[in-house]
LONUPA-801779 format. One line per 2 residues: number of its first residue (from 1); their letters; for each residue x, y, z of C-alpha. Coordinates in steps of 0.2 Angstrom, whole numbers, plus 5000, padded with zeros to 4 digits. Example, Ala and Ser with C-alpha at 12.3 -4.5 7.8 and 13.67 -1.06 7.14 Angstrom:
BEGIN
1	as	5062 4978 5039; 5068 4995 5036
END
This chain:
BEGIN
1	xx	5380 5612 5415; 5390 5629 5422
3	xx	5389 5644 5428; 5395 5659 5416
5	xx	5410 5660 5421; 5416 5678 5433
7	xx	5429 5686 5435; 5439 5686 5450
9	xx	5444 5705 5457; 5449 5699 5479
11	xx	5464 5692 5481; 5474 5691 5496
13	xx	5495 5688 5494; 5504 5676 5506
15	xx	5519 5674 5500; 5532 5682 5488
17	xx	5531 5703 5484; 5513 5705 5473
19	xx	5505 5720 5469; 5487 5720 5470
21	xx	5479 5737 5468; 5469 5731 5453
23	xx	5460 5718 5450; 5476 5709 5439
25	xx	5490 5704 5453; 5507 5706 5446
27	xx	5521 5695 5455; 5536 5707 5458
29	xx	5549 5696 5466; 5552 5685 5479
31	xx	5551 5691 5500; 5564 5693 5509
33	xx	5559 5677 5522; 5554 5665 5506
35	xx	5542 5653 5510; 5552 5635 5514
37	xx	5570 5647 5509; 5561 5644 5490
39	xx	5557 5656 5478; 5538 5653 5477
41	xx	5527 5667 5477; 5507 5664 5482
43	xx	5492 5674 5479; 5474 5667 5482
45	xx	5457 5672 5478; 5441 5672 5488
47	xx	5434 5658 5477; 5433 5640 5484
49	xx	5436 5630 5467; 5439 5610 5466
51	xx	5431 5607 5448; 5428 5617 5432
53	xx	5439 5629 5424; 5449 5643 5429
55	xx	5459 5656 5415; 5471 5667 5414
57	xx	5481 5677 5405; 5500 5677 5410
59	xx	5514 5686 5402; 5533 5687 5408
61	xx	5547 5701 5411; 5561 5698 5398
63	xx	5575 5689 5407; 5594 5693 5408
65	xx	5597 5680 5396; 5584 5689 5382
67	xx	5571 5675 5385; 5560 5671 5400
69	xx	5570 5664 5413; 5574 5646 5415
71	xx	5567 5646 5431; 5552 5658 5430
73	xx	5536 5652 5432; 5518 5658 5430
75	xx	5503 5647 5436; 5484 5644 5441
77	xx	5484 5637 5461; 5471 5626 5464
79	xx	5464 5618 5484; 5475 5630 5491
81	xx	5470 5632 5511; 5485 5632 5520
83	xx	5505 5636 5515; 5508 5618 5523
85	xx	5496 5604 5516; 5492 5599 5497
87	xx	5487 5610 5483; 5493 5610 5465
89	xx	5498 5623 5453; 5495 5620 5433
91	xx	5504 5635 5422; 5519 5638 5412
93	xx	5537 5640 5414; 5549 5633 5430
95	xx	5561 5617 5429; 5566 5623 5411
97	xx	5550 5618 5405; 5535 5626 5395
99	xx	5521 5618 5403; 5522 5611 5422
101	xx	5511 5603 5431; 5515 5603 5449
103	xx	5510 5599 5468; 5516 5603 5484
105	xx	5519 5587 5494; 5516 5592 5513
107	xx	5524 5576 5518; 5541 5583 5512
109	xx	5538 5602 5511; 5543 5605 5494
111	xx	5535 5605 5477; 5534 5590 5467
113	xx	5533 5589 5447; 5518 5578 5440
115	xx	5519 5583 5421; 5527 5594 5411
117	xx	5530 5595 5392; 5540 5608 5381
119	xx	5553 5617 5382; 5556 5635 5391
121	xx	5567 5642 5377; 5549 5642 5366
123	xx	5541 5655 5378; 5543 5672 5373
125	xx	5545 5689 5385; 5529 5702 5385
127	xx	5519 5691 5376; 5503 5685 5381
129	xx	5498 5669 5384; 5480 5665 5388
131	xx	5480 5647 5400; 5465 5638 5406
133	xx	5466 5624 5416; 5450 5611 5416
135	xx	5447 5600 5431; 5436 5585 5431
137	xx	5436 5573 5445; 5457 5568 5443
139	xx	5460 5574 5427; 5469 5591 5425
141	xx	5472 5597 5407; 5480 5614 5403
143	xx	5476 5623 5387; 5487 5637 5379
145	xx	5479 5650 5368; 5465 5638 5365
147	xx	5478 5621 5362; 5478 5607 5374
149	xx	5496 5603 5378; 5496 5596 5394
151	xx	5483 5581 5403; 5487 5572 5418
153	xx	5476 5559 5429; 5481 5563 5447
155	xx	5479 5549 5460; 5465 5557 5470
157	xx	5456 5572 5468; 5460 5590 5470
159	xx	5458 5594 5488; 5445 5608 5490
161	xx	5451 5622 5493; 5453 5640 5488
163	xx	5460 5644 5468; 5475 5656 5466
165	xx	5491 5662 5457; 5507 5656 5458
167	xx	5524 5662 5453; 5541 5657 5452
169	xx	5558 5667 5453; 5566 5684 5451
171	xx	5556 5691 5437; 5540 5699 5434
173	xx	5525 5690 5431; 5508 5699 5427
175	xx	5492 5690 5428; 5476 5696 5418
177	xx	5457 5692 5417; 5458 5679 5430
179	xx	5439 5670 5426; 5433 5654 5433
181	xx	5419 5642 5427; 5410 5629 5438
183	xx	5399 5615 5435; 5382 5617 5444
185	xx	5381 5605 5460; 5361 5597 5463
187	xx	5358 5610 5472; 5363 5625 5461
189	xx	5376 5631 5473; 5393 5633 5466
191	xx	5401 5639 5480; 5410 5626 5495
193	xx	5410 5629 5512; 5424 5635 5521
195	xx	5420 5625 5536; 5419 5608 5523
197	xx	5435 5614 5516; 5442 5614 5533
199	xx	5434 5596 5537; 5444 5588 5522
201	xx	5461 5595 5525; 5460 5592 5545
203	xx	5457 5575 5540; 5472 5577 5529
205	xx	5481 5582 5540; 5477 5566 5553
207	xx	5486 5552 5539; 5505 5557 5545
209	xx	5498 5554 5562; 5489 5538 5561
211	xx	5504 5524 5561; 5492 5508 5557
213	xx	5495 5504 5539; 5479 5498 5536
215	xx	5468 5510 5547; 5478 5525 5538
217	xx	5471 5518 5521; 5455 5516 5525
219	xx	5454 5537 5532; 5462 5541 5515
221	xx	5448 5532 5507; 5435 5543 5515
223	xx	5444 5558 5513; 5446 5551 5493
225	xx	5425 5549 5495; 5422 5564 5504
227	xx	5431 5574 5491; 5424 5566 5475
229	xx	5408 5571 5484; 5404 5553 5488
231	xx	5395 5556 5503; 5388 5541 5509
233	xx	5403 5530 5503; 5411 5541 5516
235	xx	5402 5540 5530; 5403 5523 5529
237	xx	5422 5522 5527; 5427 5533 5539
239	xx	5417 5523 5551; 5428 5507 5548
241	xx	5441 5518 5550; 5438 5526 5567
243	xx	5432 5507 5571; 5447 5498 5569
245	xx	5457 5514 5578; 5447 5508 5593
247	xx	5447 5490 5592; 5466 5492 5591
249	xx	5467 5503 5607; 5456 5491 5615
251	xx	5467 5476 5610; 5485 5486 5616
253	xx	5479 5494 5631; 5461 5489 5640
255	xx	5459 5470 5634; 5460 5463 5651
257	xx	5446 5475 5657; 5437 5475 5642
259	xx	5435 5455 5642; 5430 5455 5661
261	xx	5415 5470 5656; 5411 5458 5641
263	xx	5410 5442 5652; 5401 5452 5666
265	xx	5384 5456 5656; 5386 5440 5643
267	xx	5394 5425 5653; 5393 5416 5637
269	xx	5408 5429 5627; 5425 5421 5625
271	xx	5440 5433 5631; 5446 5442 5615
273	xx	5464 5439 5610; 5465 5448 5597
275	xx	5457 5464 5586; 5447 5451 5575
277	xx	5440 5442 5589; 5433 5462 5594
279	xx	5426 5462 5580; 5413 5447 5584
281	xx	5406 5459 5595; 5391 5470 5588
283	xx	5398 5486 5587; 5383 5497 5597
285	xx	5389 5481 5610; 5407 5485 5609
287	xx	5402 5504 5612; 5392 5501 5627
289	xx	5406 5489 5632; 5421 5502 5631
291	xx	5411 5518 5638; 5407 5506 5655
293	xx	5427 5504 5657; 5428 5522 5653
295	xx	5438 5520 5635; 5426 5534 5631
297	xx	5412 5546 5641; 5394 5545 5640
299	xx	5393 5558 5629; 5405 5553 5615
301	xx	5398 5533 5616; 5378 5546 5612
303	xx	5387 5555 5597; 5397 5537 5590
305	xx	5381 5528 5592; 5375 5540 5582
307	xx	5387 5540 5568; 5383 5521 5569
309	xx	5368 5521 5566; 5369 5535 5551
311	xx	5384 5522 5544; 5371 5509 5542
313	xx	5360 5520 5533; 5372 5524 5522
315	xx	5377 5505 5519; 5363 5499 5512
317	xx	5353 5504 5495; 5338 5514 5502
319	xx	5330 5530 5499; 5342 5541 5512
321	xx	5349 5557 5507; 5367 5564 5511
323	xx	5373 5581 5509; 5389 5590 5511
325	xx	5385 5596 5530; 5378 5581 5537
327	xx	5394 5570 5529; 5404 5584 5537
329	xx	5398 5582 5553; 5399 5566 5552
331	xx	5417 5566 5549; 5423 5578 5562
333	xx	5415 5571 5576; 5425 5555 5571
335	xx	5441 5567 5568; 5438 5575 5586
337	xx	5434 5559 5596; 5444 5546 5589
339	xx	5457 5548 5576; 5462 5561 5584
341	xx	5461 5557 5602; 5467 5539 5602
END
């Protein structure tokens, strides 16, 4: 089920020369400090959009060359909320292409190319093209004047974030009748929170940072939960993520100190030699443990012990219910106290 769809009349540009005195921006050309020394040009919306559809109608100034130009582009943004991490753009035009998929890789700052079909040399100047991009869960499809010609799975989903426009090159691009369409979430809300939003792409924005092969997987799989709106498969993943960051901290730099506190209240423990042998000890234990050798404060072992014990309500099948705020909260205090401290 959806909401009707609304048309979108706020938008704020943050990069490239827009004019937006009515509600249809119309990309004039590039800035004079480009974005990355790139032609991109960005425009975004006060919408928070992740799934659903968004339409437009796009039409492009008549090139030099009599056609459109080779490397003009017009496009819906999609989980834009910041220039530098992950979002996507779906549209026409760019690369020599008619119909591009694209996504802006934060780990090398540039955009990357996903899908593309068609040529560029079949678009047409001052015509009209109406586009709408349908998202569901991985799967982005663009339609063109009502005919699917592009469908890709993406590896995880859209980050959420805010929708947008993007443009490409020298030439004019005019936007018109920007409309979105949601699907209704249990609760009948179809907007996000910003401050969720900000959860998943802080956490994003952690993976470059965490070294571990295996602990790095595990926080994208959370993120990959939390964004698929899997709360409760999040709250536990993340846990055995922020878990293993602190059994390996432990194990590289307190083992001596950790095994003595261990051996002090339970004669009976053997000395850890390594992160598998932490993990024979119960992790409210190991908590206690590490906050008496002062790894972590009073405070923090209070809020992790709470995080515990909301991960093994999650873990089981029982009657528990998790909504976007509490899987939030859960999630930062992990991001503040652990992935991003140790």
């Amino acid at each position: 089920m959806s909401v009707d769809g609304n048309q979108i009349t706020k938008w704020a540009p943050i990069a490239g020369r827009w004019d937006v005195s009515t509600t249809d921006p119309i990309y004039l050309r590039p800035q004079a400090n480009r974005l990355y020394g790139m032609r991109a040009a960005i425009c975004v919306s006060d919408i928070w959009f992740q799934r659903g559809t968004a339409k437009v109608t796009v039409s492009f100034q008549e090139h030099a060359t009599g056609g459109v130009g080779p490397d003009t582009s017009g496009a819906i943004l999609l989980g834009f909320s910041s220039a530098h991490d992950e979002y996507f753009a779906v549209g026409l035009g760019g690369y020599g292409d008619a119909y591009v998929a694209l996504r802006f890789a934060p780990e090398i700052q540039s955009w990357v190319r996903i899908a593309t079909a068609g040529s560029v040399e079949n678009l047409h100047p001052e015509q009209p093209y109406a586009l709408s991009v349908h998202v569901q869960d991985r799967t982005l499809t663009l339609e063109v004047d009502g005919v699917e010609v592009l469908s890709h799975k993406l590896q995880t989903a859209t980050p959420q974030g805010r929708m947008g426009l993007y443009a490409w090159g020298e030439s004019r691009v005019e936007f018109r009748e920007v409309v979105v369409t949601k699907p209704l979430t249990n609760e009948g809300d179809t907007r996000i929170s910003p401050a969720v939003v900000q959860v998943a792409t802080d956490l994003r924005a952690e993976l470059p940072k965490i070294v571990n092969t295996d602990t790095r997987l595990f926080v994208e799989e959370a993120i990959k939960c939390y964004e698929a709106e899997l709360y409760r498969s999040a709250i536990v993943m993340s846990w055995l993520a922020a878990v293993d960051v602190l059994h390996k901290n432990v194990h590289q730099h307190h083992l001596a100190q950790f095994n003595a506190e261990a051996k002090r209240v339970d004669g009976r423990w053997r000395d850890a030699k390594t992160t598998d042998d932490l993990g024979r000890m119960a992790e409210a234990d190991f908590l206690d443990r590490i906050a008496a050798i002062s790894v972590i404060g009073k405070n923090v072992k209070k809020e992790l012990k709470d995080c515990l014990d909301r991960r093994n309500g999650c873990g089981h099948p029982n009657s528990l219910q998790i909504g976007t705020n509490t899987a939030a909260h859960h999630i930062q205090i992990l991001l503040l106290n652990v992935f991003q401290k140790f």
